[in-house]
C-alpha positions in Angstrom: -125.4 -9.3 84.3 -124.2 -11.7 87.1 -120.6 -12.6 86.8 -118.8 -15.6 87.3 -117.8 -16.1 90.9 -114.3 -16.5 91.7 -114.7 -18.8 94.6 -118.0 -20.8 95.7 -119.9 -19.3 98.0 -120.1 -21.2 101.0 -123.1 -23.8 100.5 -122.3 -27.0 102.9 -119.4 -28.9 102.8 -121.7 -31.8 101.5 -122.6 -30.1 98.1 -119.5 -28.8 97.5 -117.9 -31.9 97.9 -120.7 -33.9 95.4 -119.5 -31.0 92.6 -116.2 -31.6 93.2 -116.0 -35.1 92.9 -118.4 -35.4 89.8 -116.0 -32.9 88.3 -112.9 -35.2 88.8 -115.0 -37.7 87.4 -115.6 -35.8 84.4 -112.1 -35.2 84.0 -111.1 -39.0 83.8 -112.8 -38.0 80.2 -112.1 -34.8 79.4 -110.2 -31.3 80.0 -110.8 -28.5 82.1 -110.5 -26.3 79.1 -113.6 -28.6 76.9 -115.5 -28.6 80.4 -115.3 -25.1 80.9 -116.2 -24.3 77.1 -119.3 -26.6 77.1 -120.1 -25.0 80.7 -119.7 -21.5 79.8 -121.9 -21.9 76.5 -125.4 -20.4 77.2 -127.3 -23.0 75.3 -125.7 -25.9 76.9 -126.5 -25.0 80.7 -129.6 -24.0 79.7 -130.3 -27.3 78.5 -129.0 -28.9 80.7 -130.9 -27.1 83.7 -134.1 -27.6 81.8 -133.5 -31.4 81.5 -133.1 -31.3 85.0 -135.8 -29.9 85.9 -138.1 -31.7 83.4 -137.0 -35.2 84.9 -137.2 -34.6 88.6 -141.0 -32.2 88.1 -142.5 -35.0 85.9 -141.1 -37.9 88.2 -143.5 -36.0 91.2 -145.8 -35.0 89.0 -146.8 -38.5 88.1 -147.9 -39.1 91.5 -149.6 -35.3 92.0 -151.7 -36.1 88.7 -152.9 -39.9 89.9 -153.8 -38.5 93.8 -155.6 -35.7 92.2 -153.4 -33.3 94.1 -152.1 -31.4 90.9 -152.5 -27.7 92.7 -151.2 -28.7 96.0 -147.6 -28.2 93.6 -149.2 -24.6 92.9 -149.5 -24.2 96.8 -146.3 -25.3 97.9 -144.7 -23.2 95.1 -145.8 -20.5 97.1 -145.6 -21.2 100.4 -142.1 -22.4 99.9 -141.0 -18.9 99.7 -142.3 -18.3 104.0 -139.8 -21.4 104.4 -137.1 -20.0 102.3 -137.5 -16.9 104.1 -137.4 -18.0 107.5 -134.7 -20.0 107.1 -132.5 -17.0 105.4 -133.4 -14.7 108.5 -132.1 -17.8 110.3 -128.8 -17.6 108.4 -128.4 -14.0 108.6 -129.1 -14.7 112.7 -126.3 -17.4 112.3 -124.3 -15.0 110.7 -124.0 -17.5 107.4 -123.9 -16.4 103.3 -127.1 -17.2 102.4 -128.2 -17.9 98.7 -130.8 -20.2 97.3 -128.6 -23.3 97.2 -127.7 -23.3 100.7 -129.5 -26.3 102.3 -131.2 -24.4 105.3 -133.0 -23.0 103.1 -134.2 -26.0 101.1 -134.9 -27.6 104.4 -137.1 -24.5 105.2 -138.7 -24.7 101.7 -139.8 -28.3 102.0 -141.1 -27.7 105.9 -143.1 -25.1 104.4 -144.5 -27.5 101.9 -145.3 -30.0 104.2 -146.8 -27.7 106.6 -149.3 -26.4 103.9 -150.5 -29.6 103.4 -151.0 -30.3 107.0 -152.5 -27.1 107.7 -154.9 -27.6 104.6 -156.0 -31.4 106.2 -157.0 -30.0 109.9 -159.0 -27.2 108.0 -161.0 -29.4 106.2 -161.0 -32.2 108.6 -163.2 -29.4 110.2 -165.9 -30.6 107.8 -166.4 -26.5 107.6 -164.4 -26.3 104.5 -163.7 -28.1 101.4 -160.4 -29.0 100.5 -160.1 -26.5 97.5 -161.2 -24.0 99.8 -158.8 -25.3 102.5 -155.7 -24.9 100.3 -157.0 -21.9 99.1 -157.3 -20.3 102.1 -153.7 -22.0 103.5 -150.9 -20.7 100.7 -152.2 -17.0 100.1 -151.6 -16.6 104.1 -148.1 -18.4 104.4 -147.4 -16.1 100.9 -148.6 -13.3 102.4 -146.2 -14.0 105.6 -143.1 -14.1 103.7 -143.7 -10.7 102.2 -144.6 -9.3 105.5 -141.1 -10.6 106.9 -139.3 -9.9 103.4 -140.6 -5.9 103.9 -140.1 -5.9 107.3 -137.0 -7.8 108.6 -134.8 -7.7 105.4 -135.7 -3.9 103.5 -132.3 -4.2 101.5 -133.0 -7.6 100.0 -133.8 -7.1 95.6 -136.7 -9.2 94.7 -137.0 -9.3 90.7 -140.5 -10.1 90.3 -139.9 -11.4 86.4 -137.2 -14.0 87.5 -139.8 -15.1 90.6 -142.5 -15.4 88.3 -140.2 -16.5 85.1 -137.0 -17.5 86.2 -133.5 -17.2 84.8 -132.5 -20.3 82.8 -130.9 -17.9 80.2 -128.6 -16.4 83.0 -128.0 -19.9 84.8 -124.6 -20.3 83.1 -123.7 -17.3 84.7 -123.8 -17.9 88.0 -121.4 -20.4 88.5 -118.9 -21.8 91.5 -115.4 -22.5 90.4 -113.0 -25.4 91.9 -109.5 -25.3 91.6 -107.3 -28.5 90.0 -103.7 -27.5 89.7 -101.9 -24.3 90.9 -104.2 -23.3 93.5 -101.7 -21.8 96.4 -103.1 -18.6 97.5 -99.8 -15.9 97.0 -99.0 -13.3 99.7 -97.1 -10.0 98.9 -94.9 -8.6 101.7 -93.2 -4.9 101.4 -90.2 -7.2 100.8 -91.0 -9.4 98.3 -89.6 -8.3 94.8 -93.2 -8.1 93.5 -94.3 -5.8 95.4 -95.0 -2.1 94.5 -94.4 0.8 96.6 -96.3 4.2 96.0 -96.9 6.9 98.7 -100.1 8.8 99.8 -100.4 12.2 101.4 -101.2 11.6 105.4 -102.3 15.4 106.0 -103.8 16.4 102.6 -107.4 16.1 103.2 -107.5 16.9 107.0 -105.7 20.0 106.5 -107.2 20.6 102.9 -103.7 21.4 101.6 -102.7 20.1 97.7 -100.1 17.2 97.6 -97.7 19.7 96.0 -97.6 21.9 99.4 -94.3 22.1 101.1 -96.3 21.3 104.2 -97.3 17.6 103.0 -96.5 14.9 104.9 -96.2 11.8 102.8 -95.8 8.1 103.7 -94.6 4.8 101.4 -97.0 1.9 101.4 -97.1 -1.2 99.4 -100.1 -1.1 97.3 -100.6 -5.1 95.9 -99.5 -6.5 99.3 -101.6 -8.8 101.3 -102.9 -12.4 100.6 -104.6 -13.7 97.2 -106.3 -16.2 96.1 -104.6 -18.2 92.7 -107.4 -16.5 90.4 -107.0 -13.7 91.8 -103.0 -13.7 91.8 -103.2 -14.3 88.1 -105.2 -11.8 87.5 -103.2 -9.3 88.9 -99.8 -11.3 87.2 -98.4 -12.1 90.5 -97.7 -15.8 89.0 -96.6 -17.1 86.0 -98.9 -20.1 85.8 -102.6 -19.9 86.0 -104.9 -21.6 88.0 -106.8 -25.1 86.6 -110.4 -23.5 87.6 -113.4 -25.4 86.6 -116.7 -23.3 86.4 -119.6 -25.0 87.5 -123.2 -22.9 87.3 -124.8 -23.1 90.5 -128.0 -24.8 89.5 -127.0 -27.3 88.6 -126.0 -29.2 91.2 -128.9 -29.3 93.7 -131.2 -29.8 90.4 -129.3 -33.3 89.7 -129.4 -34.1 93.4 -133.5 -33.3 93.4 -133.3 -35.6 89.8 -131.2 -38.6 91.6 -133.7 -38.2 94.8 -136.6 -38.0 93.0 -135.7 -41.1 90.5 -134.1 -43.2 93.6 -137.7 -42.4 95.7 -139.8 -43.5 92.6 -137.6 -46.7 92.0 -137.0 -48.1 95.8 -141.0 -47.3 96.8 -142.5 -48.3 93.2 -144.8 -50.7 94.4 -145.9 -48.3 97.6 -146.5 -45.6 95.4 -148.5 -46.9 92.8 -150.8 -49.1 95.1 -151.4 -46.1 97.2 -152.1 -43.6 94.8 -155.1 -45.8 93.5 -156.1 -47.4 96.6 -155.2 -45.8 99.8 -157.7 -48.2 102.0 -155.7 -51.7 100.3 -152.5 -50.0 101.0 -153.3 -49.5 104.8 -154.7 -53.3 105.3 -151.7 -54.6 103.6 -149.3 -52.4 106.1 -148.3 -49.4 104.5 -148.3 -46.3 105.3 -150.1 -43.9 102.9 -149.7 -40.8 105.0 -146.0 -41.3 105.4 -145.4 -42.1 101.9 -147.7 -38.8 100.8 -145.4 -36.5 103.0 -142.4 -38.0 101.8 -143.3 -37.0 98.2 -144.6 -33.5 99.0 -141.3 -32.9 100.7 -139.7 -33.9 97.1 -142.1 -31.6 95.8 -141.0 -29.0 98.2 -137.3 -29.2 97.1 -137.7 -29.6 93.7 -140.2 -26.5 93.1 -137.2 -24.8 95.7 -134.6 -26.0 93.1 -135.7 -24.5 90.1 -136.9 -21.7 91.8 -134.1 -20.1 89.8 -134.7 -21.8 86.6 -138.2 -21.2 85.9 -139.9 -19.4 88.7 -142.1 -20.2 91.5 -145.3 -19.7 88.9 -144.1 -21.3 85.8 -143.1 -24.5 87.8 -146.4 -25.8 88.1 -147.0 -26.2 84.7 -143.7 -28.5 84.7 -145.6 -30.6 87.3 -149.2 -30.8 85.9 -149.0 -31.0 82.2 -146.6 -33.7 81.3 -148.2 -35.9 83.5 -151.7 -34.9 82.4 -150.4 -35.1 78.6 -148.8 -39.1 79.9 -152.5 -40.0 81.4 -154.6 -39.3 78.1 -151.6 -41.6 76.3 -151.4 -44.9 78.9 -153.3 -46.4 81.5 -150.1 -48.4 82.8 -148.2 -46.1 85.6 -144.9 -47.1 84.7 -145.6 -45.7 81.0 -146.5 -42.5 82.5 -143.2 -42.7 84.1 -141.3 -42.7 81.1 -143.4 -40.5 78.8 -144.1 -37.8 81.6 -140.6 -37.1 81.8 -140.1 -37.6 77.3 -142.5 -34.6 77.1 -141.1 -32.9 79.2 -137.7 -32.9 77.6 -139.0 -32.3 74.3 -140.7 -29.2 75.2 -137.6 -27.6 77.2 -135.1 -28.6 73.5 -138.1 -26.8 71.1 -138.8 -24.1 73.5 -135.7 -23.1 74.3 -134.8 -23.1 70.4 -138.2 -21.1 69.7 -137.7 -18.5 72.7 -134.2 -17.9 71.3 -134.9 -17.3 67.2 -138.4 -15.0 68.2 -136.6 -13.4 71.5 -139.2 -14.8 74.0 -139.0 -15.5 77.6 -137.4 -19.2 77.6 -139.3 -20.6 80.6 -142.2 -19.1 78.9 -141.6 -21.1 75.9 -141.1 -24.2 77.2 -144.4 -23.9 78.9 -146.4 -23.2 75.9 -145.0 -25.8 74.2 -145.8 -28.6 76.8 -149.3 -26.8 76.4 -149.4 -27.6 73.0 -148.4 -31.1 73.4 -151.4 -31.3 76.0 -153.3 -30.2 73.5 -152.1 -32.2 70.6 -152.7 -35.3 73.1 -155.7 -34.3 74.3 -156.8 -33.7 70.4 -155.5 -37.0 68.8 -154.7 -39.4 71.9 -155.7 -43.1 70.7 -156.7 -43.9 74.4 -158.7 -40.9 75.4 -158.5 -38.0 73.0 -161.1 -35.6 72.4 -161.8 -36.7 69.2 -161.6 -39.6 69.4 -164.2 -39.7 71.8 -166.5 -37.6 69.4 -166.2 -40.3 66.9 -166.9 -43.2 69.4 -170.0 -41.0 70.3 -171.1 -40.7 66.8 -170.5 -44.1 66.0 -172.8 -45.1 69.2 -175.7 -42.5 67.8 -175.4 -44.6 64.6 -175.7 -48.1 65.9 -178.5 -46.7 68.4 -180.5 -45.4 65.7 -179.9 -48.8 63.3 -181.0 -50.9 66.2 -184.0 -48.8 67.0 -185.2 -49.2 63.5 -184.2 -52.6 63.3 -186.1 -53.4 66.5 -189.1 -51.7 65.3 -189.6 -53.6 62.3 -189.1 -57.0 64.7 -191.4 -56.0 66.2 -194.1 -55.5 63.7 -193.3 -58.2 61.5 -195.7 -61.0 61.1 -198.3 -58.8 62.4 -201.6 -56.7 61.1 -200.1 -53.6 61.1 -196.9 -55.0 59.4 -197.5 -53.4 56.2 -198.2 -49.7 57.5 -195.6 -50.2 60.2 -192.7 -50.8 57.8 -194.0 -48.7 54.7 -190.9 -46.9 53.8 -192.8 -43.8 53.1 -193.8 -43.8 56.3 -191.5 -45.2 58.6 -190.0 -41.7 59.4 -193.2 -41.2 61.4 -193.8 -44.3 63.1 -190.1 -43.6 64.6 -190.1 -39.3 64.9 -187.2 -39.2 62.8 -186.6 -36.8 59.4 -187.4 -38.7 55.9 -183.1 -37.8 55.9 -182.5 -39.7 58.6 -184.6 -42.7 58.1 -183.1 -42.8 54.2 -179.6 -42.7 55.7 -179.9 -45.6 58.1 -181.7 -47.6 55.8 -179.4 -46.9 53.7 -176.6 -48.3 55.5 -178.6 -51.4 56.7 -179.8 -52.3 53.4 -175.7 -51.8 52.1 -175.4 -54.2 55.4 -177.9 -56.7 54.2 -180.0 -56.3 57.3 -182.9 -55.2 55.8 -184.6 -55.9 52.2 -187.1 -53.1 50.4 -189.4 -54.3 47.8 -192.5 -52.8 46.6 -192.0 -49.7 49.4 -192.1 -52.0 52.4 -189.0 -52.4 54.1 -188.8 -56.2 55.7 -185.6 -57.6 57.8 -183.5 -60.5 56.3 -182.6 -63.2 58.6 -179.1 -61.5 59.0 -181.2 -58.7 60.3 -183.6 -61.1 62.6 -180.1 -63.2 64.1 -178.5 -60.0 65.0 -182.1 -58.0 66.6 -182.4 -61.4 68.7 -178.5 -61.5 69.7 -178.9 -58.1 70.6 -182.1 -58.9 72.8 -180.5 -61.5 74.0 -177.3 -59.7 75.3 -179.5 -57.5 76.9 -181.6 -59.8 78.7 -178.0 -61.2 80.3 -177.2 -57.5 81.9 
C-alpha cells in the first residue's frame, strides 16, 4: 500500500502553490483536523477524483462526439504514454523527481496527442489511406515506442499493468502531499543539545571479525538522533512537544481540478467557436476563424486530461469517460449547450452508483463506473424521447400502418365510380386485388371503418367523404413535393 508522503514531492512551484493557497482558502471555513478527516476518508477522495474526472472528460468529449473524432481520445490515450516517457527520460537527464504530476510530463503527454493527430492528417492527406486506417496505423507505433524506451532506457521502472489499464481511484487518497500551517521549523540535534542520545559502536569488530566483548575492541561514542529534521519528522521521533499543523492533500487531485477549470474556462470563453466549427467547419473559416487552431487546442485538453486521470482510471478505461456520456447526451438533445450540461450529469451519476456498487460486490471501481455509464447508454439509447431505439421501432410501425391505410384507401379512389367498382372493392376479395393476407386487409379495414373512412354494406367496402377529403389532401400534398 502507498503511504502518505511526508513532504510533497517536488512538482513545480506553480502547482504547489495553487494547493496551498486553495487549502488556506478552505481553512477560512474549516480545520486542519475536519480537512484531513474528510481527505483521508477513502470514499470521499474517490469521489471526489471521479467527479473530476467526469466533468473535465465530458466537457471534451462533447466536442470529440459532434466532430466524429470519438477514437482519436482512444489514440491519444495511448500515445500519451511515448510523451510521458520522453519527457520522464528528460527529467531523469535533468536530474529532476519525476512522477506523473510533474508538468514536463503533462507537456510531453499533450505533444504526443497533438502529434498523433498531425501524423494521422499527413497520412491520409496521402489519399493512400483512410483516416481510420491512418490513426490506426499512428498510435500502435508511438505505443509501441514508449515500451521500447520503457525496456530499454529505464529497466528498473514498475509498470502495474492493472492500474494502466484500470487505474487506482481506490488508492488516490493514499498518495497524498502534505503542507505545513503552524509549527513547521525543521529541529537540528547536535552532540550537545540535551536531546541528544549518545550510544557507541565497535570501529574494529567486523574488519578484524573479533566479538564486541573482546578486550581488543576499539569503541567510539556517536550521537545516534543528531542531524537535521523536518517538523513531521521531529514529532515523530518526540524531538518537540508540539506537533506540526500538516494538511494532506492526495496528489490527484490537484492537476484533475486544474484540467476541470481549463476545460470549463476553454468551453465557456470559445462557445460560439466551438460549436459553429464542430458543425460547419467551411462557415467557420469564411467568417474568420480558425478551425484547425481551435481543433488542436482541444486535443491538447484532451491530451492532459486523459494524462490526468491516468492514475484514476487508466489509459483504457478513460475512453469510455469521453465517448459515452456524450453519446448517451446526443440521443437526449439536439441543442449543444444541453449536451453540455447532461454529458457531464451522467457522468457524475455513474461515478456515485458505481463507486457504491464496486464497493458492496468488491469490483474494480473504475470498472464499475464504466458499466454503469454503459447502461445509461443503453437505457438512453432504449427509451430516449428524441432518438431512442424504440422509439423509432414504433414511429416505423406506425408509418407501415398509415402506408398500408393509404394504399387501400387509394385503391378504392381509384376504382370508385367505375365498372369494376364492385369487384374492385368486394371485401371478400380485396386481399387480392392488393397481395395482402385476408388478416391484414380485416385489420386495416378495421381501423378505417372505426375511423369512419370507409363504409361496408352488402360486402362492398365504399369510402365516406371523410375518406375521399383526406385520399385527395393526401394527393394533393404529394403533388406539392
Amino acid at each position: 500500500m502507498a503511504t502518505l508522503a511526508a513532504s510533497a514531492a517536488p512538482r513545480g512551484v506553480s502547482m504547489q502553490a495553487f494547493e496551498r493557497l486553495l487549502i488556506e482558502l478552505l481553512l477560512r471555513f474549516t480545520t486542519a483536523e475536519r480537512l484531513n478527516a474528510f481527505l483521508g476518508d477513502p470514499r470521499n477522495v474517490a469521489l471526489l477524483v471521479g467527479a473530476l474526472v467526469a466533468i473535465s472528460t465530458a466537457l471534451c468529449g462533447v466536442f470529440l462526439v459532434l466532430r466524429k473524432m470519438a477514437m482519436t481520445a482512444d489514440a491519444i490515450s495511448h500515445s500519451a504514454l511515448f510523451g510521458i516517457v520522453v519527457a520522464f527520460l528528460a527529467m531523469l537527464a535533468l536530474g529532476q523527481a519525476p512522477n506523473l504530476s510533474a508538468p514536463l510530463l503533462l507537456i510531453g503527454a499533450a505533444a504526443a496527442g497533438v502529434g498523433t493527430v498531425v501524423l494521422t492528417e499527413l497520412i491520409e492527406r496521402s489519399n493512400l489511406v483512410k483516416s481510420d486506417a491512418a490513426l490506426g496505423l499512428v498510435f500502435p507505433f508511438l505505443f509501441a515506442l514508449a515500451v521500447i524506451l520503457v525496456t530499454r532506457y529505464i529497466p528498473n521502472v514498475h509498470l502495474d499493468t492493472d492500474s494502466v489499464m484500470l487505474g487506482e481511484i481506490g488508492m488516490a487518497w493514499a498518495n497524498a502531499n502534505s503542507h505545513c500551517f503552524a509549527n513547521c521549523e525543521s529541529v537540528t540535534i547536535t552532540a550537545e543539545d540535551p536531546r541528544a542520545k549518545m550510544a557507541r559502536r565497535c570501529l574494529n569488530c567486523a574488519a578484524e571479525g573479533i566479538s564486541p566483548r573482546s578486550p581488543g575492541a576499539v569503541f567510539e561514542t556517536y550521537c545516534a538522533n543528531c542531524g537535521t529534521f523536518s517538523a513531521a519528522e521531529a514529532w515523530q521521533r518526540r524531538l518537540i512537544a508540539q506537533p506540526p499543523e500538516l494538511v494532506f492533500v492526495p496528489r490527484a487531485l490537484m492537476p484533475l481540478t486544474i484540467i476541470a477549470l481549463l476545460n470549463l474556462l476553454f468551453v465557456l470563453l470559445f462557445y460560439k467557436e466551438l460549436k459553429l466549427t464542430s458543425f460547419d467547419a467551411t462557415l467557420a473559416t469564411v467568417f474568420g476563424f480558425k478551425p484547425a487552431l481551435l481543433s488542436y487546442a482541444l486535443l491538447i485538453l484532451v491530451s492532459l486530461t486523459a494524462v490526468a486521470a491516468f492514475d484514476a482510471v487508466g489509459a483504457i478505461l478513460v475512453v469510455a469517460f469521453f465517448v459515452m456520456p456524450a453519446a448517451a447526451a446526443y440521443l437526449l438533445t439536439d441543442r449543444l449547450w444541453q449536451m453540455l450540461m447532461i454529458a457531464p450529469a451522467l457522468s457524475l451519476a455513474a461515478s456515485l452508483i458505481g463507486y457504491e456498487t464496486a464497493q458492496s460486490l468488491d469490483l474494480s471501481i473504475s470498472a464499475a463506473m464504466v458499466s454503469v455509464l454503459f447502461f445509461f447508454f443503453v437505457l438512453i439509447w432504449l427509451f430516449s424521447p428524441r432518438h431512442g431505439l424504440l422509439l423509432a421501432l414504433f414511429r416505423r410501425w406506425q408509418q407501415r400502418r398509415l402506408f398500408a391505410e393509404q394504399l387501400l384507401l387509394g385503391h378504392l379512389y381509384n376504382h370508385q365510380h367505375t365498372a369494376q367498382a364492385d369487384s374492385e372493392s368486394a371485401q371478400s376479395t380485396l386481399h387480392e386485388h392488393l397481395s395482402w393476407t385476408s388478416d391484414k386487409t380485416a385489420r386495416c379495414l378495421a381501423r378505417l371503418h372505426a375511423k369512419r373512412l370507409v363504409d361496408i354494406r352488402a360486402g362492398q367496402v365504399r369510402l365516406t367523404e371523410h375518406g375521399v377529403a383526406l385520399v385527395r389532401a393526401f394527393r394533393s400534398e404529394l403533388a406539392l413535393h
